[in-house]
N, C-alpha and C positions, 0 to 999 in steps of 0.2 A: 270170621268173627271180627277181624279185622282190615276189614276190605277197604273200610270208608276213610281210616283214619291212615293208612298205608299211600290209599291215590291223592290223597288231600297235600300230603311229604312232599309225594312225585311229583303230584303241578307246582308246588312254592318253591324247590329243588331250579326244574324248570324255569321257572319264571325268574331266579337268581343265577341262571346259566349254568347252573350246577351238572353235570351231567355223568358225573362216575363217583365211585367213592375209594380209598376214604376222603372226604372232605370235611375239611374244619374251617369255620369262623369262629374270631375272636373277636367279642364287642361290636360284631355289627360291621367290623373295618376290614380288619386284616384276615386273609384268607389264603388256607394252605391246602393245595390238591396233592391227591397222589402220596404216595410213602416218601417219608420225612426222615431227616435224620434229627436225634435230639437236639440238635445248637439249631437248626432253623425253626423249634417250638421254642427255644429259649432267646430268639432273637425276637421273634414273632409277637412273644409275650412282653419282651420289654418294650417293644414299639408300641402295641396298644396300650399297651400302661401310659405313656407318655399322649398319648392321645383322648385319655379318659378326661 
C-alpha cells in the first residue's frame, strides 16, 4: 500500500547520507545519528535556534 511513498524516504535518506536510524534533523542544519542522550537534543536544539 505503501511501497511508493516508503522507497521515495529511502532514496532522499540516501541522497542526505543518511543511512541507519534513528536520525534526526533539525531545521535543515543540525543533525543527530544514532541514540542520544537528552542534553545532546537540548544542545542540538539551542544551536539551531541560534541559527534560525
Amino acid at each position: 500500500k505503501y511501497k511508493k511513498e516508503v522507497r521515495e524516504e529511502i532514496n532522499q535518506s540516501q541522497e542526505h547520507g543518511i543511512s541507519g536510524v534513528p536520525h534526526f534533523r533539525i531545521n535543515d542544519k543540525i543533525e543527530l545519528s544514532g541514540a542520544q542522550d537528552p542534553q545532546q537534543f537540548i544542545q542540538a536544539f539551542k544551536k539551531a535556534s541560534v541559527n534560525v
